[in-house]
ZATOR-517071 format. One line per field, with one value per residue (C-alpha): residue number from 1; residue in one letter; x, y negated, z negated. Coordinates in Angstrom, 3 decimals. Layout:
BEGIN
seq: (NUM ...)
type: (a ...)
xx: (X ...)
yy: (Y ...)
zz: (Z ...)
***
This chain:
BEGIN
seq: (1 2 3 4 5 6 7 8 9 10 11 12 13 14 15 16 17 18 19 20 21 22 23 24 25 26 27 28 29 30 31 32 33 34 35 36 37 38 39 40 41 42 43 44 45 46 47 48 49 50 51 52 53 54 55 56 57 58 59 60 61 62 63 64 65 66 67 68 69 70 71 72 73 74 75 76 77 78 79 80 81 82 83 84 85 86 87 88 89 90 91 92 93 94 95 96 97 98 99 100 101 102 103 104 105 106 107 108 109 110 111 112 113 114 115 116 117 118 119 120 121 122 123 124 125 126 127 128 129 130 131 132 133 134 135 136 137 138 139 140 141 142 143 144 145 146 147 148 149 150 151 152 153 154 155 156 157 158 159 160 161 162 163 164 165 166 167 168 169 170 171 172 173 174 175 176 177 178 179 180 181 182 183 184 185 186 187 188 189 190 191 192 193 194 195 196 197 198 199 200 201 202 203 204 205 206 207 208 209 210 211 212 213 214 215 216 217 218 219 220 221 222 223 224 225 226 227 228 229 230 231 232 233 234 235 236 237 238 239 240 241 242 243 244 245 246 247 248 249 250 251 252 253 254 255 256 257 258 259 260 261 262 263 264 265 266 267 268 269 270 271 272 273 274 275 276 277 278 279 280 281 282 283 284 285 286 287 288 289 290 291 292 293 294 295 296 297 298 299 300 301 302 303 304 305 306 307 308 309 310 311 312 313 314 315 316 317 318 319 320 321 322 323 324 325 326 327 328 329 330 331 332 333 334 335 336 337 338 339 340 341 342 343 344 345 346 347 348 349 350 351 352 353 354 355 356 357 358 359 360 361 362 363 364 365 366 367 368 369 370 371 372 373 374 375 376 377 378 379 380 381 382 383 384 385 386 387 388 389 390 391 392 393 394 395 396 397 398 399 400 401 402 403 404 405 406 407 408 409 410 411 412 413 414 415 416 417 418 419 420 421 422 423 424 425 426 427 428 429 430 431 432 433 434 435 436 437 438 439 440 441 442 443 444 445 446 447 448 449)
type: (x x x x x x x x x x x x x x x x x x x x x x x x x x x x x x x x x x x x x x x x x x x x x x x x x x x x x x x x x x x x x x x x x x x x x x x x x x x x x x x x x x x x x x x x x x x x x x x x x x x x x x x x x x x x x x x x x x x x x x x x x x x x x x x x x x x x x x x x x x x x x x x x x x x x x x x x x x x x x x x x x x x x x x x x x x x x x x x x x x x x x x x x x x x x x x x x x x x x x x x x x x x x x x x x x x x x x x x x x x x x x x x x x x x x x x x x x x x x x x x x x x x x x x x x x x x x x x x x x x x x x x x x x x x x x x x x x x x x x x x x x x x x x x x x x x x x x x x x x x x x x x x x x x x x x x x x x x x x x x x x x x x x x x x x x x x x x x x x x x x x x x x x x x x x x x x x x x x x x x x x x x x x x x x x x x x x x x x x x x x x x x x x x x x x x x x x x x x x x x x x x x x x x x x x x x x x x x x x x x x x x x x x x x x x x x x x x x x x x x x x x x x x x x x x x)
xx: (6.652 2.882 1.443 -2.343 -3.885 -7.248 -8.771 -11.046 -13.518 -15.628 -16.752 -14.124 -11.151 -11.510 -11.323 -7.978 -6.193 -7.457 -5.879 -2.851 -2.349 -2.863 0.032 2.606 0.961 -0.454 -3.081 -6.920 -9.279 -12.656 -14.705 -18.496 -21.986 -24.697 -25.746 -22.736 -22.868 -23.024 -20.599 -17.658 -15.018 -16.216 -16.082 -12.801 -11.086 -8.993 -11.363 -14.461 -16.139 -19.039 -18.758 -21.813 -26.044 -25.891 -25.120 -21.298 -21.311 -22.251 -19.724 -17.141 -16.238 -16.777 -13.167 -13.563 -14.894 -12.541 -10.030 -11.230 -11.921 -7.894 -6.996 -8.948 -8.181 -4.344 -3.896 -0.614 -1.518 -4.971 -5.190 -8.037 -8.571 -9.803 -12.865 -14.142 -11.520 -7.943 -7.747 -8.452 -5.441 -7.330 -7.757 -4.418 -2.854 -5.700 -4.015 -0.602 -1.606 -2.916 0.588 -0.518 0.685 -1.650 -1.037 -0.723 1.407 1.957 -0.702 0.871 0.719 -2.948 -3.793 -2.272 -3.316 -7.123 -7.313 -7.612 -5.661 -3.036 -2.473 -2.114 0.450 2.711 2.288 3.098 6.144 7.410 7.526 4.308 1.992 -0.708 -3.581 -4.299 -5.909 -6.546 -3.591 -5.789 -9.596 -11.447 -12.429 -15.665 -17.216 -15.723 -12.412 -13.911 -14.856 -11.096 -9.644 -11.815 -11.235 -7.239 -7.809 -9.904 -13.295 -14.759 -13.800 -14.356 -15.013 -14.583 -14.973 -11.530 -12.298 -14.561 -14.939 -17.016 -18.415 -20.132 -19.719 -18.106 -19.763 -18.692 -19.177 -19.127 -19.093 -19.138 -22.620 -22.382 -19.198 -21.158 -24.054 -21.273 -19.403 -22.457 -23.819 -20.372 -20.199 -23.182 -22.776 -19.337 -21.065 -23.281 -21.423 -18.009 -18.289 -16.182 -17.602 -14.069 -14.049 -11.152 -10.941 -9.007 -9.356 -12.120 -10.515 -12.947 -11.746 -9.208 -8.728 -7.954 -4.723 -2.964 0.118 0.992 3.307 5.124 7.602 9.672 10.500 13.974 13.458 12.983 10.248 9.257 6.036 4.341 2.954 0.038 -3.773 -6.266 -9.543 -11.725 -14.670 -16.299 -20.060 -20.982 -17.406 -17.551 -14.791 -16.592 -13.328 -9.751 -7.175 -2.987 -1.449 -3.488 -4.517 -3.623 -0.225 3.035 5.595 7.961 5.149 4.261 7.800 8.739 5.178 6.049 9.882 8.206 6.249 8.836 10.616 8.225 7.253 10.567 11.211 8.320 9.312 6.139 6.002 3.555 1.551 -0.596 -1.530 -1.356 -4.009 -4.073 -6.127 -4.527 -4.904 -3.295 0.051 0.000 -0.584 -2.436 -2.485 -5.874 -5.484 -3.833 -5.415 -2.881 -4.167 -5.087 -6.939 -9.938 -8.253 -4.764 -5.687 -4.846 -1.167 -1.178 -1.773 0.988 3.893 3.399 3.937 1.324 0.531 -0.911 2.214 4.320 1.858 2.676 5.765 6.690 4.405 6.524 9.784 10.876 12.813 11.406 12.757 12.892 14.276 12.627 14.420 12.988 9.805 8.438 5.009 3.608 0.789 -2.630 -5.298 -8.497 -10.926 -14.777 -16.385 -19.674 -22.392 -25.495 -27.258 -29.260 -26.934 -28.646 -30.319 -27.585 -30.510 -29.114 -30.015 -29.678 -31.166 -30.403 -28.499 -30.321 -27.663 -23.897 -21.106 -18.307 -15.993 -12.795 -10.178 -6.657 -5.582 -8.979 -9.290 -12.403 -12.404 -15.012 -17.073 -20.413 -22.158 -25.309 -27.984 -25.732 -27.958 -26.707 -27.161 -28.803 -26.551 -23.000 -21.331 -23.027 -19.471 -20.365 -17.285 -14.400 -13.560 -9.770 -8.595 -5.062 -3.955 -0.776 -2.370 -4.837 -7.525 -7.105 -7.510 -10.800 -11.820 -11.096 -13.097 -16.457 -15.779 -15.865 -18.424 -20.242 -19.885 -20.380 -23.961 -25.426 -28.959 -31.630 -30.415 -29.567 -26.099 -23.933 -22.580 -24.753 -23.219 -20.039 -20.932 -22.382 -19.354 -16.399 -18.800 -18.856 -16.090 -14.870 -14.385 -12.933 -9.956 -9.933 -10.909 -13.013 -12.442 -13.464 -16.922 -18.149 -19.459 -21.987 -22.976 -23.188 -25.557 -27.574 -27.741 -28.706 -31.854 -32.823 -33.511)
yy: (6.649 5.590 7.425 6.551 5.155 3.679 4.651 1.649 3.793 6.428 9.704 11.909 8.944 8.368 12.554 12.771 10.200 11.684 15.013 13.920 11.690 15.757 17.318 14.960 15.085 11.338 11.246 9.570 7.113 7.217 3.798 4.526 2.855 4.006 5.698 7.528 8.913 13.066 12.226 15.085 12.031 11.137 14.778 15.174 12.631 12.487 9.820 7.510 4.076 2.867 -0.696 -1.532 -1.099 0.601 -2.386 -2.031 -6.436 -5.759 -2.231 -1.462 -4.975 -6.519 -7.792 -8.311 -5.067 -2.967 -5.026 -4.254 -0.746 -0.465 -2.658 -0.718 2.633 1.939 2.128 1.253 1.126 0.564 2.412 1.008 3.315 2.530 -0.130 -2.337 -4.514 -2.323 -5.330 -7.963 -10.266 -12.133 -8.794 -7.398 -10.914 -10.471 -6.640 -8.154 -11.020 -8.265 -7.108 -3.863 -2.304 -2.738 0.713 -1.310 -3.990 -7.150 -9.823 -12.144 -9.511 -8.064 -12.252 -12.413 -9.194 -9.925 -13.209 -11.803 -15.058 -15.324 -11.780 -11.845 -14.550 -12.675 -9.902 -11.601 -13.552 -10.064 -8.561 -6.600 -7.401 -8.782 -9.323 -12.416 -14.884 -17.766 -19.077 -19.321 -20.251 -21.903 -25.489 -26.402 -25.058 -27.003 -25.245 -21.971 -22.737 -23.734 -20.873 -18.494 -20.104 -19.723 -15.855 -15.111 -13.276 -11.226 -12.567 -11.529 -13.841 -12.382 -13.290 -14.591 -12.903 -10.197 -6.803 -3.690 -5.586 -8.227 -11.940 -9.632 -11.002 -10.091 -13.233 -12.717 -16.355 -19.871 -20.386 -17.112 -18.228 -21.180 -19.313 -16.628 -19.311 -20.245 -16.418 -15.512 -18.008 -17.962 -14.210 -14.822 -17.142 -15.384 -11.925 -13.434 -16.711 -17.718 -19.330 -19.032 -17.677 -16.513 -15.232 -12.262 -11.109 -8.319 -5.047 -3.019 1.016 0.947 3.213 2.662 3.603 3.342 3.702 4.878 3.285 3.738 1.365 0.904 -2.321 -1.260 -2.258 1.085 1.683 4.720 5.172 8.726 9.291 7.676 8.817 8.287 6.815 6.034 8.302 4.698 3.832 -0.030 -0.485 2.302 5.130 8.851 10.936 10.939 13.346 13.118 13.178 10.994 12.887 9.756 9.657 11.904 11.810 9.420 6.650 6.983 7.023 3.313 2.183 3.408 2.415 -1.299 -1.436 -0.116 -3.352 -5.490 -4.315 -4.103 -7.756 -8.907 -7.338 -4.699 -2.392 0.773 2.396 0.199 1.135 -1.311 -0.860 -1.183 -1.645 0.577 0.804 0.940 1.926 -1.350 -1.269 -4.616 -5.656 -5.757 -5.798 -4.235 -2.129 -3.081 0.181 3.970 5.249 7.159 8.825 9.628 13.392 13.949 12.584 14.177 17.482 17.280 15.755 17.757 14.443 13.389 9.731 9.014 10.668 8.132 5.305 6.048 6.515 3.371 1.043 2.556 1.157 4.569 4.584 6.557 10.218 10.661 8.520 8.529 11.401 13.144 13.240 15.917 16.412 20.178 20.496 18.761 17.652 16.130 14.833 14.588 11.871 13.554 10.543 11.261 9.613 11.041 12.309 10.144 7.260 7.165 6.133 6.445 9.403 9.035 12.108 15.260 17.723 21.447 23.525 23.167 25.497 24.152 25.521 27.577 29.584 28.822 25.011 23.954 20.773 19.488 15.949 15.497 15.247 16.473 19.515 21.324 19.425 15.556 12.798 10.790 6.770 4.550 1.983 2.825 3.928 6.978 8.757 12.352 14.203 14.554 17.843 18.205 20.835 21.960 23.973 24.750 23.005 20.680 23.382 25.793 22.480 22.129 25.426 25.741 22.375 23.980 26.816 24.730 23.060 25.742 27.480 23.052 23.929 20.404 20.956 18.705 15.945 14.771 14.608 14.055 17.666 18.321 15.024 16.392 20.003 18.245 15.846 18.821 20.990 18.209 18.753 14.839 15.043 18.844 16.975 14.009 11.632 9.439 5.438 3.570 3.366 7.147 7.835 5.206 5.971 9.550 9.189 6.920 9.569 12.344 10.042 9.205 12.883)
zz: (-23.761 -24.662 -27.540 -27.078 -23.597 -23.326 -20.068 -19.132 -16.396 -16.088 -14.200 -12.653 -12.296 -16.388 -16.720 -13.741 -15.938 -19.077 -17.610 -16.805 -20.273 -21.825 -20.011 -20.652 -24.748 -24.809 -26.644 -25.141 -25.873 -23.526 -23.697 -22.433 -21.765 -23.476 -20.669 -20.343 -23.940 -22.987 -19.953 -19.440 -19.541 -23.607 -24.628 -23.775 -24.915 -28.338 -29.261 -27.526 -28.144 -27.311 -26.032 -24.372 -23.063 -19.367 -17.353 -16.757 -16.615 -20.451 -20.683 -18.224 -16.968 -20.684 -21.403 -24.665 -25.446 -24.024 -25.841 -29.430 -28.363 -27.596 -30.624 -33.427 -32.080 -31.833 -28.385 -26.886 -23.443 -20.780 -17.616 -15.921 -12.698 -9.861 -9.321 -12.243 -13.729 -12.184 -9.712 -12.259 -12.744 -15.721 -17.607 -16.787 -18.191 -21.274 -21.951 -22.392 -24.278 -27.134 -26.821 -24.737 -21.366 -18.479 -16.431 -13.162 -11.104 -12.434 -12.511 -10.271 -7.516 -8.338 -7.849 -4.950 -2.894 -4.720 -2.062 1.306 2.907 0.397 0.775 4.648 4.538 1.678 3.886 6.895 4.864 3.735 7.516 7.747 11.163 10.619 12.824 15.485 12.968 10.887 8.832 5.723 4.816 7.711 6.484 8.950 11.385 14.093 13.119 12.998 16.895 18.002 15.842 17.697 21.163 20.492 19.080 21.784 21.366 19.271 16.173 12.538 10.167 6.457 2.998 1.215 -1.829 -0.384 0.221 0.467 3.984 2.299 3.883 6.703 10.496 13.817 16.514 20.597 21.263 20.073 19.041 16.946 15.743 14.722 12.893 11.491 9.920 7.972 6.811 5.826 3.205 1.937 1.561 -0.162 -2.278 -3.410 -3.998 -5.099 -6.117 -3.492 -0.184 1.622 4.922 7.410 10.634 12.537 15.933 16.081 17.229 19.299 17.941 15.480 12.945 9.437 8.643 5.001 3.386 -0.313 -2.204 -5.534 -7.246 -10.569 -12.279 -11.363 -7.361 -6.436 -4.410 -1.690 0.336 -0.025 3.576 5.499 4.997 7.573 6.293 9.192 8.739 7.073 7.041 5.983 5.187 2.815 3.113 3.240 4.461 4.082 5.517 5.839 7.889 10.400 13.150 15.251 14.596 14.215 11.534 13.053 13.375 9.980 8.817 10.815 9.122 5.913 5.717 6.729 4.162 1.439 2.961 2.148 -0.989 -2.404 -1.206 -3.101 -6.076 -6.480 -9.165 -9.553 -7.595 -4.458 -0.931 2.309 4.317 8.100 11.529 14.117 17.354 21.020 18.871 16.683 13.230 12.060 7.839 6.647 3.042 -0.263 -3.011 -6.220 -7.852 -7.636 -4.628 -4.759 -2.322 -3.986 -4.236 -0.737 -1.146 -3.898 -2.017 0.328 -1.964 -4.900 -6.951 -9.597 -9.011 -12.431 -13.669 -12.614 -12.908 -16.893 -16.273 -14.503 -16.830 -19.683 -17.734 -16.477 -13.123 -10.299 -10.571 -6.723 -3.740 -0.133 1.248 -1.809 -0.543 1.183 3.137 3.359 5.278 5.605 2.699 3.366 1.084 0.831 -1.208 -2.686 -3.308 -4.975 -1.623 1.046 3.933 6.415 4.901 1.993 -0.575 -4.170 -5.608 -9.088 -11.787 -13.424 -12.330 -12.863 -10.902 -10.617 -8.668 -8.183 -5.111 -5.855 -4.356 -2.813 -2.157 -3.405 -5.882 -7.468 -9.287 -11.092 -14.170 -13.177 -15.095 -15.325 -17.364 -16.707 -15.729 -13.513 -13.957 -11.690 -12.784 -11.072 -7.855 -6.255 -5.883 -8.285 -7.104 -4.948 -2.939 -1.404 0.228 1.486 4.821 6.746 9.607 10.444 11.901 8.522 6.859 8.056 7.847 4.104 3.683 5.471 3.199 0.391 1.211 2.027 -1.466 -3.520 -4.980 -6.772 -7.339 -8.108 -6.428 -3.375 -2.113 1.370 1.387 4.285 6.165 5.514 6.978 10.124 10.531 10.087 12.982 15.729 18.161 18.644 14.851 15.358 17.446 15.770 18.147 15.821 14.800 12.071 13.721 14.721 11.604 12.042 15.470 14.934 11.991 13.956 16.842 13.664 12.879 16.336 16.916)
***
């Protein structure tokens, strides 16, 4: 087992590995911006180094940096968390090269799920649908017309090496096939580096559907339930709850036992999640996240498992400790993402923090490193905190989350707790009839009024 990790993030994912490197008596190391200097992540760990100004091109995504940090503290391994450089196959290969262990899959599958196209024909090749597409970037714009023509319309044309909804365009018809084609790329372009464009058929209310997964370099691999993240705005997950409201435990099982299929015949190793479109029964491969979820509190929740646990555990070359029919669900979670945004224009809302409460009480988890007196960067993600809650059932689910919500006090900034009160009060939410596109609409009903 590792001795010393170097946890290559921030906020509250750099303090829930932190926590779990504790209890099983590895020691820390916390590298930091100078911005994040007084941050609740750097004054816990065994050790911190600084390794860069604000800008996290110059901090938290400089290589090199992160590498010396590890080298002169004696690390033996990096976890890198979620965001930044987790899905960087370069850096990953870079880690191993300075004889470390990268906490996370091999390279050759980050690299392969990180390229939207190669990853939808691996998944494809390995038995996982897929939806109505292109068999890999569109070359003109002429091809983008017949591809469409032979999907059928609408279309989505998306960024090979995108995400986050950027070089993402919806088209109705040829001639906005024809313009799409065009703005996608030079969206891609310009965010990614990467003009590459594909195409999928556009699906008019799906929801977003994913599936956990955990594997050993052993071949043993099991899937830890579905979670439901629909509740989206701009391509931006808000919610999460499991199990999905949408479907019952024998769907999720035939999804889930697919995907351990595929997984297993591809050789993956450590934690990952496949994401899906569903809708009309059909599940449809969108992409896969080769790394911890924001979201993995909420699996968490109902397994009882620790997923950073046996992240370390499996990089260290540790078989699994459980099988499939180990794995038990209990319950519902669900989990509010607290930005530092405006609940309704979702304007960063970057400052100090002059009051802090934190929620308590039975089945109630907080991750996060905020405090009284923090000020919060301009320079990073808005996501402050995370709030999960547990319940029996689906309805004491949610009213444990309003409760919670009710008692989260964050002053001096703003924050979406109040989107997240409104949202668990309206009644097609209530019976969880919402897609991957009600969030939207219903804050765009909130500011028409």
């Amino acid at each position: 087992m590792f001795e010393k990790i170097l946890i290559a993030n921030r906020g509250e994912i750099a303090l829930r590995v932190q926590r779990a490197c504790r209890e099983m008596g590895i020691k820390t190391v916390a590298v930091h911006s100078t911005a994040d200097s007084e941050a609740m992540h750097v004054r816990l760990a065994d050790e911190a180094v600084c390794i860069g100004p604000p800008a996290a091109r110059d901090s938290y995504l400089n290589k090199a940096a992160i590498i010396s940090a590890a080298t002169i503290t004696g690390a033996d391994a990096i976890h890198p968390g979620y965001g930044f450089l987790s899905e960087n196959a370069a850096f990953a290969e870079m880690v191993a090269e300075h004889h470390l262990t990268f906490i996370g899959p091999d390279p050759k599958h980050i690299r392969n799920m990180g390229d939207k196209v190669v990853a939808k024909q691996t998944a494809k090749e390995a038995g996982i649908p897929v939806v109505p597409g292109s068999e890999g970037a569109i070359p003109d714009e002429n091809a983008a017309v017949e591809i469409a023509d032979s999907i059928g319309y609408p279309v989505l044309i998306k960024a090979s090496a995108g995400g986050g909804g950027r070089g993402m365009k919806v088209a109705q018809s040829r001639d906005d096939v024809r313009e799409a084609f065009t703005t996608a790329g030079t969206e891609a372009k310009a965010a990614f580096g990467n003009g590459e464009v594909y195409m999928e058929k556009y699906l008019g209310h799906p929801r977003h559907i994913e599936i956990q997964v955990l594997g050993d370099k052993h071949g043993n691999v099991v899937h830890l339930g579905e979670r439901d993240c629909s509740l989206q705005r701009k391509h931006q997950k808000i919610f999460e709850e499991t199990p999905s409201p949408a479907l019952n435990r024998a769907q999720a099982n035939e999804i889930g036992d697919v995907v351990v299929t595929a997984m297993k015949k591809i050789g993956y190793d450590n934690a990952g999640t496949v994401e899906f479109l569903y809708e009309d029964g059909k599940f449809y491969f969108i992409e896969m996240n080769t790394r911890l979820q924001v979201e993995h509190p909420v699996t968490e929740m109902v397994t009882g498992l620790d997923l950073v646990r046996e992240q370390i555990r499996v990089a260290a070359g540790l078989e699994l400790e459980f099988k499939q029919e180990d794995v038990k669900f209990e319950g519902y979670a669900m989990e509010c993402r607290i930005n530092a945004e405006n609940s309704y224009t979702f304007a960063p809302s970057p400052g100090k923090i002059l009051g802090y409460h934190a929620p308590g009480g039975r089945r109630v988890r907080v991750d996060s490193g905020m405090f009284a007196g923090f000020k919060i960067p301009p320079h990073y993600d808005s996501l402050i905190a995370k709030l999960i809650v547990q319940g029996s059932t689906r309805e004491e689910c949610l009213m444990r989350m309003r409760r919670a919500l009710h008692e989260y006090v964050i002053d001096g900034i703003d924050t979406t707790i109040p989107l997240h009160q409104a949202v668990l009060n309206e009644p097609t939410f209530v019976d969880g009839n919402y897609d991957i596109r009600w969030l939207e609409n219903f804050v765009a009903s909130r500011n028409a009024k």
